[in-house]
Structures are given as structure tokens and as C-alpha cells.
C-alpha positions, 0 to 999 in steps of 0.5 A: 263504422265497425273498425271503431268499435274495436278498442285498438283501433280507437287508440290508434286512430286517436293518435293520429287524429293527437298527431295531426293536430301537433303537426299543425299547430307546429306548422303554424307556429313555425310559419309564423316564426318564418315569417317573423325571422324573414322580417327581422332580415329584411328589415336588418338588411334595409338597415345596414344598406341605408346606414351605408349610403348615409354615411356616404352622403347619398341624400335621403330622398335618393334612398326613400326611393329605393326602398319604396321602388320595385325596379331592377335594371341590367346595371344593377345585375352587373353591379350586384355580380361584380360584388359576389351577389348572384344566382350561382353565390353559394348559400352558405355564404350569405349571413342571411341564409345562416341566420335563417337555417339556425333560426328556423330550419333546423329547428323544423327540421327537429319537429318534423323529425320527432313528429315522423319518430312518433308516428312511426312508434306508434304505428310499429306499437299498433302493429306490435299489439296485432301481432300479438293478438294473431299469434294467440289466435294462431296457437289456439287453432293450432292446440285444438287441431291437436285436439286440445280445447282448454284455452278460450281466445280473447273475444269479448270486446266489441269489434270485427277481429273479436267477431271473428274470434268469437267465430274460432272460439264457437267453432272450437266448441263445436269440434270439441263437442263433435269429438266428444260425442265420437269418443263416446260413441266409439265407447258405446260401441266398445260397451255394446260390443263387449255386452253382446258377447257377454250376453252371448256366451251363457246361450251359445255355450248352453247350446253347445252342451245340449247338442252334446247332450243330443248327440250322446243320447241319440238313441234316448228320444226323450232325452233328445226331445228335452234338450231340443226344446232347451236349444229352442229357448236359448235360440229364442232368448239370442234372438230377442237380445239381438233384436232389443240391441239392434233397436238400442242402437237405432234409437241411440243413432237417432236412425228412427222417425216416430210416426205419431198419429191418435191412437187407441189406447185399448188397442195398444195395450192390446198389441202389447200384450198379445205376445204374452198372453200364452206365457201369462196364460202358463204362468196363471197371471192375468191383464187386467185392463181398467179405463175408458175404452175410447180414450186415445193418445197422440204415439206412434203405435208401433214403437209405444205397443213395444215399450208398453209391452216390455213393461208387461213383460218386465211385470210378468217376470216380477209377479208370482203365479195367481196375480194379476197386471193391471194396466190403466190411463187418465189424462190431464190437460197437458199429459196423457198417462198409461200405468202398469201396476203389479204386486210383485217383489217390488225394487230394492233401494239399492237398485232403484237408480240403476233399473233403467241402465243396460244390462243391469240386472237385481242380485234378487233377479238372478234366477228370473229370465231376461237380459235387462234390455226391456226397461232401459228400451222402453225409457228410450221410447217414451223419451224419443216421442217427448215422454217421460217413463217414472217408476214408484215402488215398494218392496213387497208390495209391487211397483207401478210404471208410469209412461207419460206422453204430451197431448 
């Protein structure tokens, strides 16, 4: 029985099993006290009436007869309503019935009374305490609709109410917890909104110029030549930034699958660097891969190739021109592991927790190209497919990324 395992409920139950047991030890002893007292009377009032007829010399036999006899004739009707004694005689004036009101009656009537006294206190009690518990149940339903999760209601006690307690108190959590991730997804978009317009300005504005520039110089072909090529770059650099804070965004809404299947390793890093190979082709710098070439991964090609190759273009923008990006692999029994190595400025200690932050970018950087999107992109990747993306680094000699991804 569940209602039992509540405290409360125990009590009270205990209380009235305590009143039952009163209420029938007081009814037997006023049953015997009833039955004492309607015996003194019967044998006080056999008393008096045989102490009368001896005195006036009725013989003893005549009455021995009459107290063992169970006889009643219409004589002894008449003669009993000739001298007041009937059905209609009131109560009051019978000496017997007097007797046995203030011998028995009115003290029932007491017990009866304060047993009904303390039933009703202790219902009133339980009620009482119920009471109590709904109004705080009512108050702390009412505080977290308005939004306010500090109280916690009273649960832990065994029970079908503190169940459902506990139910409110879980349910409160989760509303907290889906407000909170509402108020930091309204930040996040604030944040973004706020960065993409920041981001937005240096391009937009150097596009304005060079469309200036071009329309001044109309007449000057390599002028107008020179500048179409800026806007060219500043177009291609809005574009990329739009496209890495668009798949920001997926992953943070959790809006993409990962399509995991084997794939070669050699053929995403391969797809990886593809894009770049012009740009390290300019900047005279070298892929150097290093591994067994049937080595293959559990990834989703597409989204790993991405991340592999903001690693490369993140090594890219860090190396000087003449060295070479190696990239290598080994599995364990539990991880498989991909590193990009480069030799280039290495990162600073104070920046070394701050790396994967968007936007984020070195006060050594500030004369490279990118918007700081490439890392912090790559890190949501690997993590997306259950991997880990670490860094080792140190300045003047270069860094190695490492990403990570369960077998």
C-alpha cells in the first residue's frame, strides 16, 4: 500500500488505530460499569420492596414467589398506574433513572465527547499539515512560472504526494535548464550577429573604396585592373566567412547528421588539401604526407576533409614560404589519429586557451589573413563525431594538431 510509505499518513493512521482501541476499551468498561450499576438498582429496589412487605407481615413465601416469578396480570397494571408508575411516568421522577444518569450516562456522555474532541483535532491536525504542504507546492509552481528556480520542494521522503513532488521538482529543472539554453541561445545569436557585422565592415568598406578607386581611375586600365582584383579577394574572403558561420550555426543547432562510413585516409587528406594546393604552390610550401596509404578511418568524409583542411589552411597561414606541412596517422587500438605538423611561429602562451574561441585571433596574427573561424570550426567537427581535436606547440619551433576519432 503506497499511502503508508508516507510519513503523515502513517501518523494519522496510527492515531486512529490509538482511538479505536480507547474507544473500545472505554466501551467495555462502561458496559461493565452499566451492568454493575443496573444491578446494584435492581437489587436495591428488590430491597426496598421486600423490606416493605415484611414489615407488613406479607409471609415469605408469598414473597420468594414474587421475585422468582415472571408474571404480570392486568391487576398489577391497574394497581402499578394507580400509583404513578407507567409508560407515560416521566424519567426524571424515577429515583432510579437518576441514579443511573449520574452513575452512568453522564459520564459516557464525557468519554464519547472527548473521544469526538480528539478525533476531530487530530483530523483538523493532518489536514492542517496537508495544508501546509500544498500551499508550498503552490508557491514554488507559482515562482518558477515566473521564472524563479531557486527553491527546491520537499521530496525526499517515501510517498505518493513527494513522488509527485519530485515529479514538479524535475520538471522545474527542466524548464530551467530549457530556459537556460534559450537565453544562451538568444546570446549566441546576439554574439554572432554582433560578429558577423564586425567581420563584415573591414570588406564591405574596402569594397567601397576600391569601387571608388575604380571609378576615379576609369580611365587608368591597370589601376582598374589592380583594384578589381582587391574586390575580388575581399568578395571571396566575405564569402568564406559567411559559409564558415553558416555551418557554425548548423552544428551548434545540432541541424547535421554525420554520415559515418570507412574511409580512406590518404583520400581525405587529399580532398583536404586539394583547394590549397595553388595557394601553397604561390606561397612555395609543401604537403608532405607520411603513413600507410591503406589506412582507413570510420568519419564522415565530407565534414572530416573540412576540418582536416582548416587545419591545413591554418598551418598554411603560420608557415614561412620554402617549408613544408607534414601530415601523418597511426592507430591504437581504441583511437585512430590524424596530425598536421608545421614548423612555423608556434602559439604563444597567452593565447594557447583562447585558439579555439571564435574570432579569436593572436596579437602576433594580425598581419596573416583569416577571420578565426577555421579552428574553433574544425574543433566542432571532430567533437560532432565523438573525437577530440588537441593542440601541442611550441613557440619557434612550429605546432602539431592532433585529431582523434574512435575506431
Amino acid at each position: 500500500m503506497d499511502f503508508l510509505q508516507e510519513k503523515g499518513n502513517r501518523q494519522y493512521l496510527t492515531f486512529l488505530l490509538g482511538l479505536l482501541i480507547a474507544s473500545l476499551g472505554g466501551f467495555l468498561f462502561f458496559s461493565y460499569l452499566e451492568l454493575s450499576t443496573l444491578r446494584e438498582m435492581l437489587i436495591s429496589h428488590e430491597s426496598t420492596m421486600v423490606s416493605v412487605l415484611l414489615e407488613e407481615g406479607v409471609p415469605k413465601e408469598t414473597i420468594a414467589l414474587a421475585c422468582s416469578k415472571d408474571l404480570i396480570t392486568e391487576r398489577g397494571r391497574a394497581f402499578l398506574l394507580q400509583i404513578g408508575r407507567s409508560k407515560e411516568t416521566s424519567l426524571w421522577l424515577m429515583p432510579e433513572v437518576q441514579s443511573y444518569v449520574c452513575t452512568v450516562s453522564f459520564p459516557l456522555l464525557l468519554c464519547v465527547s472527548g473521544l469526538g474532541a480528539l478525533l476531530l483535532w487530530g483530523t483538523l491536525r493532518q489536514m492542517r499539515q496537508r495544508e501546509r504542504l500544498y500551499q508550498d507546492a503552490q508557491e514554488f509552481v507559482e515562482h518558477f512560472v515566473e521564472g524563479d528556480f531557486s527553491g527546491q520542494l520537499l521530496w525526499n521522503h517515501p510517498g505518493t504526494l513527494y513522488r509527485l513532488f519530485s515529479s514538479i521538482d524535475q520538471l522545474a529543472k527542466a524548464l530551467q535548464t530549457r530556459c537556460e539554453a534559450e537565453r544562451q541561445a538568444k546570446e549566441f545569436l546576439k554574439d554572432t550577429i554582433s560578429d558577423i557585422s564586425h567581420q563584415l565592415k573591414t570588406p564591405l568598406a574596402a569594397l567601397w573604396m576600391y569601387t571608388e578607386i575604380i571609378t576615379k581611375e576609369s580611365d587608368n586600365p591597370d589601376t582598374v585592373q589592380l583594384f578589381i582584383e582587391k574586390s575580388m579577394q575581399s568578395l571571396i574572403r566575405m564569402e568564406e566567412l559567411v559559409q564558415s558561420l553558416l555551418k557554425m550555426m548548423r552544428l551548434d543547432a545540432k541541424a547535421i547528421t554525420f554520415e559515418k562510413q570507412l574511409c580512406s585516409v590518404v583520400t581525405l587528406v587529399k580532398r583536404a588539401e586539394e583547394p590549397l594546393k595553388i595557394r601553397a604552390a604561390a606561397e612555395k610550401k609543401q604537403f608532405l604526407l607520411e603513413g600507410k596509404a591503406e589506412e582507413c578511418v570510420f568519419c564522415d568524409p565530407i565534414w572530416t576533409s573540412e576540418a582536416i583542411g582548416n587545419l591545413l589552411k591554418n598551418a598554411l597561414e603560420h608557415t614561412d614560404a620554402g617549408e613544408n606541412i607534414h601530415i601523418f596517422w597511426e592507430s591504437s587500438l581504441t583511437m585512430f589519429r590524424i596530425f598536421i605538423k608545421d614548423n612555423g611561429c608556434g602559439i604563444a602562451a597567452e593565447d594557447f586557451y583562447h585558439i579555439f574561441k571564435r574570432f579569436y585571433r593572436s596579437l602576433s596574427s594580425t598581419e596573416r589573413t583569416g577571420v578565426g573561424l577555421g579552428l574553433p570550426l574544425a574543433k566542432a567537427i571532430v567533437e560532432g563525431q565523438g573525437g577530440i581535436l588537441s593542440v601541442e606547440s611550441e613557440v619557434g619551433h612550429g605546432s602539431v594538431f592532433c585529431i582523434s576519432l574512435p575506431l
